[in-house]
N, C-alpha and C positions, 0 to 999 in steps of 0.2 A: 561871435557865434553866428553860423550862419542855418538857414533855411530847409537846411537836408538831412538824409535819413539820420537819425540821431543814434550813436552808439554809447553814448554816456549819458543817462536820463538826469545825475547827479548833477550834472553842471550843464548840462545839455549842449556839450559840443556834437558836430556830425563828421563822419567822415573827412569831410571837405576840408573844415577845419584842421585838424592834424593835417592832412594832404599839404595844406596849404603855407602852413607854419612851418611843416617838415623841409619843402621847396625852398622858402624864406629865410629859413635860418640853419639850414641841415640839421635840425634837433630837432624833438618835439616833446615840451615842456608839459602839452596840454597832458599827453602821454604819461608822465612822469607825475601828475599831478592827479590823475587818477588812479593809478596805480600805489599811488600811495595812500591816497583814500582809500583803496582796499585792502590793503594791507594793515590800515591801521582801523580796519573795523567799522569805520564810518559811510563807506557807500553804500546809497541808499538807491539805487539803481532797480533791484529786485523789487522794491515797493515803487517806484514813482515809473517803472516800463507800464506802459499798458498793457502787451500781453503776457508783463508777469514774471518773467524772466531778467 
């Protein structure tokens, strides 16, 4: 995980992150691994953003 804007407060990947693993491996897992945290009820993103969202 790196340093930048962060679009998943649950695991705290940022942009960059997917960007980067998406280039690396043409997939991106981190993607798939949030996405299924919300799907399955568990992301906690809404409470741990600081502005809330």
């Amino acid at each position: 995980m790196t340093e930048g804007r962060l679009v998943c407060y649950c695991f705290g990947y940022s942009r960059e992150d997917i960007e980067k693993e998406y280039l690396v491996t043409g997939r991106s897992a981190i993607l798939v691994k949030i996405l299924s945290s919300k799907n399955a009820g568990t992301c906690e993103c809404a409470a741990k953003n600081p502005s809330g969202t």
